[in-house]
DOVEX-243053 format. One record per residue (C-alpha): residue in three letters; x, y, z. Coordinates in nm, 2 decimals. Layout:
N
SELUM	ala	X	Y	Z
...
//
This chain:
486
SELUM	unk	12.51	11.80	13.02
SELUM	unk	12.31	11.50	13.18
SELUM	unk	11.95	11.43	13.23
SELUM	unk	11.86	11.34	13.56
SELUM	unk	11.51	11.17	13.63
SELUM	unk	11.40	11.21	13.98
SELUM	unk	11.46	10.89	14.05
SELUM	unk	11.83	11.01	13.98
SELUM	unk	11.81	11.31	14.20
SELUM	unk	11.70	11.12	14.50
SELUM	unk	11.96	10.83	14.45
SELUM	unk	12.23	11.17	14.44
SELUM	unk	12.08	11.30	14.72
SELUM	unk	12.09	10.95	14.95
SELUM	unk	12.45	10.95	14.82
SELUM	unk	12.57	11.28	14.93
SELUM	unk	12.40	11.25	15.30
SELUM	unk	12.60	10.87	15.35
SELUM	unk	12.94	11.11	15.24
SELUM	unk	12.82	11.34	15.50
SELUM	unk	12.68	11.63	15.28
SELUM	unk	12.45	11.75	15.39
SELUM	unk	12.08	11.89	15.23
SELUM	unk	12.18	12.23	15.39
SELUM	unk	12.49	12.24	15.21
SELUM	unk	12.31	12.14	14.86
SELUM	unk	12.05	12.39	14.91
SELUM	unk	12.30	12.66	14.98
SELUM	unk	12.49	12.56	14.64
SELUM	unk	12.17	12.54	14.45
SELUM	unk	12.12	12.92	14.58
SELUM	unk	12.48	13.01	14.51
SELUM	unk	12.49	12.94	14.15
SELUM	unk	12.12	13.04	14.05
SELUM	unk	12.23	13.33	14.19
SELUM	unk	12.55	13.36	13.96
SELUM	unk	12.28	13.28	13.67
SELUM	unk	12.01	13.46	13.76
SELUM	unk	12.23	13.81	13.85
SELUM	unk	12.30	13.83	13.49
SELUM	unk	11.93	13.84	13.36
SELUM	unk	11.83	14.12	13.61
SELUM	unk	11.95	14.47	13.74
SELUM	unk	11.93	14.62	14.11
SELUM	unk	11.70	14.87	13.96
SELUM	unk	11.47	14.58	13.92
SELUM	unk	11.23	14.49	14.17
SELUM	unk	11.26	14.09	14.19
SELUM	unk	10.96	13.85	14.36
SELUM	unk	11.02	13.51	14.48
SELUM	unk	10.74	13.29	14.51
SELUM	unk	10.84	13.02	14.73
SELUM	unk	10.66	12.68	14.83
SELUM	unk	10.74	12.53	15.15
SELUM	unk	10.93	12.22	15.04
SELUM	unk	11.32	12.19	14.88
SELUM	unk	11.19	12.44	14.61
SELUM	unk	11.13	12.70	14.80
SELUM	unk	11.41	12.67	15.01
SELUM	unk	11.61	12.71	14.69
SELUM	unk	11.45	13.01	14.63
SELUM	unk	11.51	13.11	14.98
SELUM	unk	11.88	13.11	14.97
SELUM	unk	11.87	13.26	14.59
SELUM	unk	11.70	13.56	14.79
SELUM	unk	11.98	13.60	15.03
SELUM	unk	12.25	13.60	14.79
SELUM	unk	12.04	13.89	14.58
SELUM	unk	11.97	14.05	14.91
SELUM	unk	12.36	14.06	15.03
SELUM	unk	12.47	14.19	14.68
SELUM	unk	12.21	14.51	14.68
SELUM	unk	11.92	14.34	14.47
SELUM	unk	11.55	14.46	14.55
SELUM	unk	11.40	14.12	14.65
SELUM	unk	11.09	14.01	14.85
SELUM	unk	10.96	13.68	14.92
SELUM	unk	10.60	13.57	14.91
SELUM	unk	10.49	13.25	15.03
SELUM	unk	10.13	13.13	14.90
SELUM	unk	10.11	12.78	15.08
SELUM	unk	10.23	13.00	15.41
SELUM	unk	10.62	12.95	15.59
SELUM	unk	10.82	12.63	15.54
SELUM	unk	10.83	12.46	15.87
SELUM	unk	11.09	12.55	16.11
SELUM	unk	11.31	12.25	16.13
SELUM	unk	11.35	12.17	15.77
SELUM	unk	11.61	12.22	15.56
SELUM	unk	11.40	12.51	15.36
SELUM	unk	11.28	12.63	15.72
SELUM	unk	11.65	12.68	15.84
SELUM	unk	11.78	12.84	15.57
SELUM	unk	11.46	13.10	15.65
SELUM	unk	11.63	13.18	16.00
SELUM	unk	11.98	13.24	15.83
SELUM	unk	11.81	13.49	15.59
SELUM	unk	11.68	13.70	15.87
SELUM	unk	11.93	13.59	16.12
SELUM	unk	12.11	13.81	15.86
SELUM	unk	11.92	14.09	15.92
SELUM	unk	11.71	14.06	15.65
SELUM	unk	11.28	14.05	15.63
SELUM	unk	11.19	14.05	15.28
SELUM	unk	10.85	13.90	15.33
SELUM	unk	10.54	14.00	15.06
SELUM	unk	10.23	14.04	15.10
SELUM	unk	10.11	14.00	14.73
SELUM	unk	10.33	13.95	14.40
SELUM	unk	10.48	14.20	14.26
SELUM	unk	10.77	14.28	14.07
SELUM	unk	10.97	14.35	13.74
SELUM	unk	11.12	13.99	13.80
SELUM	unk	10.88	13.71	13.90
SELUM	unk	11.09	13.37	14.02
SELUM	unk	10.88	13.05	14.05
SELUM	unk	11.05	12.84	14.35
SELUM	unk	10.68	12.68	14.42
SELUM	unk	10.74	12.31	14.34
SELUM	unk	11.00	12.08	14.22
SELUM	unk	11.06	11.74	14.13
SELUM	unk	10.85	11.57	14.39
SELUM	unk	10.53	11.73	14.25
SELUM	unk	10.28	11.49	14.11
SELUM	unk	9.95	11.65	13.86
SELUM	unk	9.69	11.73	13.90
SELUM	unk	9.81	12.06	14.07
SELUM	unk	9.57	12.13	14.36
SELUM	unk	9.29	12.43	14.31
SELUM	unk	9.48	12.68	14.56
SELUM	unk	9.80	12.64	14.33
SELUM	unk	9.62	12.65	14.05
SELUM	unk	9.54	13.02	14.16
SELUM	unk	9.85	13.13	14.24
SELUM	unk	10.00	12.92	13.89
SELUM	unk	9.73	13.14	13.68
SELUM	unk	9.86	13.52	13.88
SELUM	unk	10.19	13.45	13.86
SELUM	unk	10.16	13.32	13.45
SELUM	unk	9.91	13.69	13.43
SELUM	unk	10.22	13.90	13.55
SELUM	unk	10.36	14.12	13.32
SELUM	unk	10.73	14.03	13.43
SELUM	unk	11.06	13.83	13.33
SELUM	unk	10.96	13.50	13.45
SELUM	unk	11.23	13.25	13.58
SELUM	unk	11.19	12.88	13.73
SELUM	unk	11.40	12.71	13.96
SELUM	unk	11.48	12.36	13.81
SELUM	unk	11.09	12.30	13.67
SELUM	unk	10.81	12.53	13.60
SELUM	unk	10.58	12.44	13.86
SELUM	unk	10.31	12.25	13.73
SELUM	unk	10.55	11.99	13.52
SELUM	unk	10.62	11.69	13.63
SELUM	unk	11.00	11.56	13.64
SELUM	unk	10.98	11.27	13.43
SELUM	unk	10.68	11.33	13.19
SELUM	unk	10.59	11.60	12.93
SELUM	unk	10.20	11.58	13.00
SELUM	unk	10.13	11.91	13.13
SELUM	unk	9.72	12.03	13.22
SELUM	unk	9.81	12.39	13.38
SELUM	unk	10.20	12.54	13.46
SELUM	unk	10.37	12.83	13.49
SELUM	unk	10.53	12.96	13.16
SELUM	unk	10.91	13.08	13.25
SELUM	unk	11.12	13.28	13.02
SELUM	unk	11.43	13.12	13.16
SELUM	unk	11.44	12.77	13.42
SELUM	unk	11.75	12.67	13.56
SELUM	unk	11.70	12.31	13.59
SELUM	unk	11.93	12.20	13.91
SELUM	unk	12.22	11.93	13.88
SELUM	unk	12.10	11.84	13.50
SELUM	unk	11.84	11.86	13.25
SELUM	unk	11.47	11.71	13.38
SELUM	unk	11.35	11.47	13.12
SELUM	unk	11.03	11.73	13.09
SELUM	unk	11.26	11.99	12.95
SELUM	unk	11.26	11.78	12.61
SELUM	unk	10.96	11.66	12.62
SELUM	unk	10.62	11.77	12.46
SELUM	unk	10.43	11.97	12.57
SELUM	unk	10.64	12.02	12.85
SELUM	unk	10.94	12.21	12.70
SELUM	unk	10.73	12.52	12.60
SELUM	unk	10.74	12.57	12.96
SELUM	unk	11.07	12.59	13.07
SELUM	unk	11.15	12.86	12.82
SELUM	unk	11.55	12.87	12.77
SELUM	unk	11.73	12.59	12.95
SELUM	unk	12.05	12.58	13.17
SELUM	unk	12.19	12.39	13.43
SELUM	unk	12.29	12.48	13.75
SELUM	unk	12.57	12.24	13.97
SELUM	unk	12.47	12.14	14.34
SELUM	unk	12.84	12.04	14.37
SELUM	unk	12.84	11.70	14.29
SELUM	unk	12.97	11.50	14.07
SELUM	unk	12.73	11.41	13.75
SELUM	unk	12.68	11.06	13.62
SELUM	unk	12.35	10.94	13.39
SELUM	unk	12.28	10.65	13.12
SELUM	unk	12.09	10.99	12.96
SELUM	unk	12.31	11.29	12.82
SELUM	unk	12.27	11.60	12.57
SELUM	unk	12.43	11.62	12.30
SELUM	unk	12.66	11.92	12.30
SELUM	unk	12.84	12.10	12.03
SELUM	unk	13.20	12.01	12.28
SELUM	unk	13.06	11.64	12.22
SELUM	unk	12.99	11.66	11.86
SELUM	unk	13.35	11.85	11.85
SELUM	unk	13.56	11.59	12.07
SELUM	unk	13.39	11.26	11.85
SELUM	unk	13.47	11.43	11.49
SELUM	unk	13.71	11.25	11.33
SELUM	unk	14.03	11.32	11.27
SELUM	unk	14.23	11.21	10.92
SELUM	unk	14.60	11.14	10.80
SELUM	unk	14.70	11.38	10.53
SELUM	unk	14.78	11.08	10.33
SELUM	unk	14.43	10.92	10.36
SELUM	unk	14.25	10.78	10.04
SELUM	unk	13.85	10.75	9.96
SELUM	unk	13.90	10.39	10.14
SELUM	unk	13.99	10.60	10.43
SELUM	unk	13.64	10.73	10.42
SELUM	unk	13.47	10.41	10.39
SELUM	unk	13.21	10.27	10.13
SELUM	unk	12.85	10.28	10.17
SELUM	unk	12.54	10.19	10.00
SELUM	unk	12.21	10.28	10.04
SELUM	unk	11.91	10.13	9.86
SELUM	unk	11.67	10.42	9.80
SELUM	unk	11.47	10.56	9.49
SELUM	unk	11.19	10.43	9.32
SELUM	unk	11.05	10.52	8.92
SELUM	unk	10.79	10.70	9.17
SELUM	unk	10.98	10.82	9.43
SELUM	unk	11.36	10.92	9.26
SELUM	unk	11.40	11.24	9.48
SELUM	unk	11.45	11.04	9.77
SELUM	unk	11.76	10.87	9.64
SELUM	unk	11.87	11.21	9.52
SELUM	unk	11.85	11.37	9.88
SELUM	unk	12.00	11.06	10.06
SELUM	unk	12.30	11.05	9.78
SELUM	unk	12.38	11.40	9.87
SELUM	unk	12.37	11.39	10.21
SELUM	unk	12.58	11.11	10.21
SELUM	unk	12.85	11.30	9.95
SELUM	unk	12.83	11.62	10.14
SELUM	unk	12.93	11.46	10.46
SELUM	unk	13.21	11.31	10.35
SELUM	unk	13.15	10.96	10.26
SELUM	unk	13.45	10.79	10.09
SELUM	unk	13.26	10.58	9.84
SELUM	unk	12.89	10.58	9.81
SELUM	unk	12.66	10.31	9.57
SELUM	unk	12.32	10.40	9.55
SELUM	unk	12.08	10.11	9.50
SELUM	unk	11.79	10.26	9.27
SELUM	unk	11.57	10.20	9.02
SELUM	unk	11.71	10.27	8.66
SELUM	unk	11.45	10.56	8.59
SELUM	unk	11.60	10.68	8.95
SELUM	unk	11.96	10.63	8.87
SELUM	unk	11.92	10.79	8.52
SELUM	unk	11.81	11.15	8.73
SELUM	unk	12.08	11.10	8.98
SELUM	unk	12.35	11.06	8.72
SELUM	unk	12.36	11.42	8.60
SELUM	unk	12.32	11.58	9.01
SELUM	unk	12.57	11.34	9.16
SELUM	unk	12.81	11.20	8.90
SELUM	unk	13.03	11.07	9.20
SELUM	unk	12.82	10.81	9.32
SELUM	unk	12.81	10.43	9.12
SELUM	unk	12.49	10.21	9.08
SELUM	unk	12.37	9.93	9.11
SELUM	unk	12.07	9.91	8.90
SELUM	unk	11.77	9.75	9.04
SELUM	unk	11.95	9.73	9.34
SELUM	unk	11.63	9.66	9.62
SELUM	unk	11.55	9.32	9.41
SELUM	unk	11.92	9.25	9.38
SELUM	unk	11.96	9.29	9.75
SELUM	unk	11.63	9.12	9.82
SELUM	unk	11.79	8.79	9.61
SELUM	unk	12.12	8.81	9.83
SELUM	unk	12.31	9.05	9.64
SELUM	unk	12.55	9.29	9.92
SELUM	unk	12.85	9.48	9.75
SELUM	unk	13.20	9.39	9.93
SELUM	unk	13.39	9.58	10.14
SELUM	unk	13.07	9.84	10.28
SELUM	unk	13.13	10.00	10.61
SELUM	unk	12.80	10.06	10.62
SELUM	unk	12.43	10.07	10.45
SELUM	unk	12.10	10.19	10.44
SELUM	unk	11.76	10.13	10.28
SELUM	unk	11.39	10.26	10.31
SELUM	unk	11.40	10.61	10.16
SELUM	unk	11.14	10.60	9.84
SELUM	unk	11.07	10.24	9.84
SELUM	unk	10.74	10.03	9.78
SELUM	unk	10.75	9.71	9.69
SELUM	unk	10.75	9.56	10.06
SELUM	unk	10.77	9.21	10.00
SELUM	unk	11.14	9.30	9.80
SELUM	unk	11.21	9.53	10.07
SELUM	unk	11.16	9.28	10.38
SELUM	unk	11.42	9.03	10.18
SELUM	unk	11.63	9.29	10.10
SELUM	unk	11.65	9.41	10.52
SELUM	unk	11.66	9.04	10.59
SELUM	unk	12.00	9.01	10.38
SELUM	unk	12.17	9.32	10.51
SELUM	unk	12.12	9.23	10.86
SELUM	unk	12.29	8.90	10.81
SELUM	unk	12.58	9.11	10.72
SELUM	unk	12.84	9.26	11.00
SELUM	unk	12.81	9.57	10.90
SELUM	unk	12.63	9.87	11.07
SELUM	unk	12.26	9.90	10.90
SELUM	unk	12.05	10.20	10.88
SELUM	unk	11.65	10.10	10.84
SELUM	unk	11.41	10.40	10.78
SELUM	unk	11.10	10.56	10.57
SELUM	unk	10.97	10.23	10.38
SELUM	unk	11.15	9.94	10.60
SELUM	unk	11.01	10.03	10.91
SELUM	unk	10.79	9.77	11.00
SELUM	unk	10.68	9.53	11.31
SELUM	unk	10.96	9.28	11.30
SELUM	unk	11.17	9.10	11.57
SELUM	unk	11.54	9.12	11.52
SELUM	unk	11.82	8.89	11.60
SELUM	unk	12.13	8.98	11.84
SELUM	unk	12.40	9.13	11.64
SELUM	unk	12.70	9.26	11.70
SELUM	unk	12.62	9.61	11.59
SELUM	unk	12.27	9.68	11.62
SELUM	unk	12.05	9.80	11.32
SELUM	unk	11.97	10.16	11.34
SELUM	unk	11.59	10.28	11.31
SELUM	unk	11.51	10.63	11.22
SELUM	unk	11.15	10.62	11.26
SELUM	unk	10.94	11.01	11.30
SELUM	unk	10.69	10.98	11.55
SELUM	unk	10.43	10.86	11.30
SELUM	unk	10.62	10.57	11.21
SELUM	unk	10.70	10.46	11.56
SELUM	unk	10.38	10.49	11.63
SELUM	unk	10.23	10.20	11.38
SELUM	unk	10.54	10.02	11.49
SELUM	unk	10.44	10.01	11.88
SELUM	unk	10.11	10.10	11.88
SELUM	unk	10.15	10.40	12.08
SELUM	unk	9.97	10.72	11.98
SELUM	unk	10.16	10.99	11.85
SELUM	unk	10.04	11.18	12.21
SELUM	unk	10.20	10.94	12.41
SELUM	unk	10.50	10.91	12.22
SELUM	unk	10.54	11.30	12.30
SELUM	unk	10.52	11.29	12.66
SELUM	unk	10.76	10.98	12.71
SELUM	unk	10.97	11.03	12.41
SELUM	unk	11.31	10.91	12.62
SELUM	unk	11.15	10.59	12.78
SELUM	unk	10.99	10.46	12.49
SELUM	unk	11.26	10.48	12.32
SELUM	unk	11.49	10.29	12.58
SELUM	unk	11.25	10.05	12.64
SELUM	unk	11.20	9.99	12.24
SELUM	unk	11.57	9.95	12.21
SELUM	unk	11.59	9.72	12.47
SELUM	unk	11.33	9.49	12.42
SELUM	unk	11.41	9.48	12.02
SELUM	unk	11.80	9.53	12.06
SELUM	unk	11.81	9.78	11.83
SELUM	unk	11.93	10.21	11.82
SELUM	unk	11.66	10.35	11.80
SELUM	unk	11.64	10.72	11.65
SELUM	unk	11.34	10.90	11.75
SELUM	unk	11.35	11.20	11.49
SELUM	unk	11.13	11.51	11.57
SELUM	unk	11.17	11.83	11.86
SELUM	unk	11.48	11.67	12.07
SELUM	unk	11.58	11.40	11.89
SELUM	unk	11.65	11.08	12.10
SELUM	unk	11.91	10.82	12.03
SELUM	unk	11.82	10.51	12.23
SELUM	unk	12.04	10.26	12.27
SELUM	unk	11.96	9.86	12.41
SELUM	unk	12.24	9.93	12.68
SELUM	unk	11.98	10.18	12.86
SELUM	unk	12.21	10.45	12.75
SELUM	unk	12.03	10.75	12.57
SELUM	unk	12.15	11.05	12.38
SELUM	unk	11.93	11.40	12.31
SELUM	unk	12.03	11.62	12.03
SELUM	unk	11.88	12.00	12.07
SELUM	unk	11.99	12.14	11.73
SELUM	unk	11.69	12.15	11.51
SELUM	unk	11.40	12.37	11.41
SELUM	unk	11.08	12.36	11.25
SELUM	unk	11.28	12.41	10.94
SELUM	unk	11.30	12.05	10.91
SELUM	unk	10.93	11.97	10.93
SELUM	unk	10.91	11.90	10.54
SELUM	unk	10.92	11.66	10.32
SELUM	unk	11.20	11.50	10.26
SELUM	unk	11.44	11.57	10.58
SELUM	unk	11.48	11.23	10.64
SELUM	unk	11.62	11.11	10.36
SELUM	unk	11.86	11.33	10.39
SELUM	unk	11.94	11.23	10.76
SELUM	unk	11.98	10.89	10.57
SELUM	unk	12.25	11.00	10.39
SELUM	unk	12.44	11.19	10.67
SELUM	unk	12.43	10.89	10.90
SELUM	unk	12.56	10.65	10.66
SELUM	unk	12.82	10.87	10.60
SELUM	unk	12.91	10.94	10.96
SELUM	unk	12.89	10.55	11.01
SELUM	unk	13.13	10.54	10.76
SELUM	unk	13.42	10.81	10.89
SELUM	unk	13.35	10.76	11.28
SELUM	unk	13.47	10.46	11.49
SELUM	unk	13.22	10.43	11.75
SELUM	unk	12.84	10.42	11.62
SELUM	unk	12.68	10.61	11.94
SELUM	unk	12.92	10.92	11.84
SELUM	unk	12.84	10.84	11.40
SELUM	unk	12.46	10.87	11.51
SELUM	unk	12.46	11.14	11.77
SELUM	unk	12.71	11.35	11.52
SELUM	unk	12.46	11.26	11.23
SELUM	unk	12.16	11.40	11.40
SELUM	unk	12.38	11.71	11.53
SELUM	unk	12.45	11.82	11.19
SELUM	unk	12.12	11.70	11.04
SELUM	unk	11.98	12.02	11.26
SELUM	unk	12.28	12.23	11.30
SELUM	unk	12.18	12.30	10.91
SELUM	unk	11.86	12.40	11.00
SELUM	unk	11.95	12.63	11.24
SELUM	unk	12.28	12.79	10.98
SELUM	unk	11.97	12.87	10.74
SELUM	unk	11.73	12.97	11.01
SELUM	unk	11.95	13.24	11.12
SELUM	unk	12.08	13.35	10.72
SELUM	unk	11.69	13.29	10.56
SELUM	unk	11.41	13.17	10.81
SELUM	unk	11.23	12.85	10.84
SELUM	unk	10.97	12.85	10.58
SELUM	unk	11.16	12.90	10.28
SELUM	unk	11.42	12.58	10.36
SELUM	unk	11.38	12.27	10.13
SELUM	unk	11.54	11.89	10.23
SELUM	unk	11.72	12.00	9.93
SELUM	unk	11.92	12.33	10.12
SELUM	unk	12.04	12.07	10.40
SELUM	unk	12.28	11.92	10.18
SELUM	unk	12.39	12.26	10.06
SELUM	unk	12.48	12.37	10.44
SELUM	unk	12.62	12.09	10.52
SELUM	unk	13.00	12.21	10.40
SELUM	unk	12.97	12.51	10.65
SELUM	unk	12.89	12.29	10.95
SELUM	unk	13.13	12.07	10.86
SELUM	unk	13.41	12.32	10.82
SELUM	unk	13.28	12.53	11.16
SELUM	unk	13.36	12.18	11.33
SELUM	unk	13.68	12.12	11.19
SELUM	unk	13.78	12.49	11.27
SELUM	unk	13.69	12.41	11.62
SELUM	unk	13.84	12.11	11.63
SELUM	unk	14.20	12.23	11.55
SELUM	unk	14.15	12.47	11.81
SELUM	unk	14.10	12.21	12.02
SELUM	unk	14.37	12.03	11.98
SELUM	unk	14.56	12.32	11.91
//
């Protein structure tokens, strides 16, 4: 499950014409398996439209038609921009279709089943008035609506959108396009697949699958102890804010965390006592840690959640990051900083609010380039960065990129993050490699939401109910994970 930009796409396509495959042969694959998706949606009792443009798109669409055509499928074609030219790729693949015997050719659109095949990844806004026209009667049809690879009207590699067409279903070609997880892109493409061309897949950017989250959960001796589990701390709480310690505490607990301290006020710690009697405390524990104070032995640590005092919470980030130790930084130490080269790089969990006073970005922008200015944050700062929100994105300064798509608006309260706090100091603490700890962290983090979504709905979730679904993730991923290895 990649993401390919189109920059990727054309490097894949140069690549497969020097091994001597050709485009013909790539289009004809492309038609193959949207036809092995798209035969599943529809019946033969359907009547099916194609609206096809005259470049690669529509020749996609093209060969889709034949293989619907040879297998008893009520198809026509309609061409708006007028017949792909004769000795292109799309243009040949027109002469097999009726070479075959077939003339499918419409003279308006009409159908049950409306397929968009107009433009693809080389398509540039604005879109031009005529295609506006034909964008505006084929959104107006009262029809199952399907895209080939992107809604026409989106661009590849941005989530800006002024006028598209809305599809039920896209079948994005090779991998995901960057727009699919963008915003406000993504309401367009409706529900997402992938459809292979027949080449191998290779990209710095990747979803985050429930196989991955299975394959990267961790796997422990019967004989292991709480050290096993490693020992975190997180600095969170304040006489103001004690709820925030509270939710970070148990999402820490509830995802298994060997050992957890909490570093919290004593008004704080005196709440927490009674709702998580397993965790110890260090009292005061942001001015400790802002004087130089670090308990032994952490695997890893957090701070942010509930704090206020910034000049004890800059000292306090200060020390932890001198430490070797991974380091989670959200909510309240989130600021402009530079950061020093280290060997694990701090982790920031910013929403896009907060990464917005950190770059100076609007929120907008953020949106519509959620991946790159991620990447290019994490590089330039050499840090993770963990933009929260619709498709979380987990940048890291090696230009490698991870999107999570569990998640709903469930989690748009207060609160969430705190708890995301807690469940990726915990994963930092049981998984070996930090890219799978945060990726995993984030899966869960909306894997809840959408275990309570389907049992209760999303308005009636609280930060609080995350914690209390986290066991039955937990245990569905185990489950699977013996039957993986089983």
């Amino acid at each position: 499950m990649f993401i390919c930009t189109k920059e990727n796409i054309r490097l894949i396509d140069r690549q497969a014409e020097e091994r001597g495959i050709s485009g013909f042969t790539l289009m004809e694959n492309a038609g193959a398996g949207l036809y092995r998706e798209i035969s599943t949606l529809v019946t033969k009792q359907q009547e099916i439209c194609i609206a096809a443009g005259k470049g690669n798109n529509g020749g996609d669409g093209i060969v889709l038609a034949r293989y619907l055509l040879l297998n008893g499928y009520q198809t026509k074609l309609f061409f708006p921009f007028g017949l792909p030219a004769e000795d292109g790729t799309a243009g040949r693949h027109l002469h097999y279709l009726t070479a075959c015997g077939f003339s499918p050719f419409a003279d308006a659109i009409e159908g049950d089943v409306i397929v968009d095949a107009l433009f693809g990844i080389g398509f540039q806004q604005p879109l031009r008035e005529e295609a506006k026209v034909w964008v505006r009667r084929l959104n107006e049809k009262q029809a199952l609506k399907i895209s080939i690879d992107i809604p026409s009207g989106v661009e590849a590699d941005h989530g800006s959108v002024s006028e598209a067409f809305r599809a039920d279903y896209t079948f994005c070609l090779h991998g995901y396009k960057p727009s699919a997880i963008l915003i406000p892109s993504t309401a367009y493409y409706g529900k997402v697949s992938t459809v292979s061309i027949g080449l191998p897949q290779d990209s710095k950017l990747k979803i985050w699958t429930e196989e991955d989250a299975i394959n990267a959960w961790p796997s422990f001796s019967p004989f292991a102890h709480k050290g096993s589990f490693g020992t975190g701390y997180i600095i969170a709480g304040s006489d103001h804010m004690p709820g925030s310690a509270m939710l970070a505490a148990k999402g820490a607990l509830r995802s298994g965390i060997g050992k957890l301290i909490m570093g919290t006020s004593q008004f704080a710690s005196a709440i927490l006592a009674g709702e998580v009697p397993e965790t110890t405390y260090e009292f005061d524990g942001l001015e400790k840690t802002a004087s130089g104070f670090v308990p032994e032995k952490l695997k890893a640590a957090a701070i942010g959640p509930g704090l206020e005092n910034k000049n004890y919470i800059e000292q306090a980030v200060q020390n932890l990051l001198k430490e070797d130790f991974p380091v989670v930084l959200d909510a309240g130490a989130l600021q402009k900083r530079e950061y020093k080269k280290r060997e694990v790089p701090p982790i920031l969990t910013p929403h896009p609010g907060e990464f917005s006073r950190m770059t100076g970005l609007n929120v907008n922008e953020i949106q519509s380039s959620r991946i790159q200015a991620a990447l290019q944050y994490a590089d330039e700062h050499d840090v993770i960065l963990l933009l929260k929100g619709e498709h979380t994105v987990i940048a890291f300064p090696d230009g490698e990129a991870i999107v999570n798509l569990t998640g709903n608006s469930a989690l748009a309260k207060g609160g969430t993050g705190d708890t995301l706090t807690g469940i990726l100091t915990a994963c930092l603490c049981t998984h070996q490699n930090v890219k799978e700890a945060a990726a995993n962290a984030v899966f869960i983090h909306g894997k809840t939401a959408d275990l309570w979504v389907s049992k209760y709905g999303a308005r009636s979730m609280t930060a609080s109910d995350i914690s209390d679904m986290i066991p039955e993730v937990m245990k569905y991923l185990e489950n699977k994970k013996e039957t993986y290895s089983g």
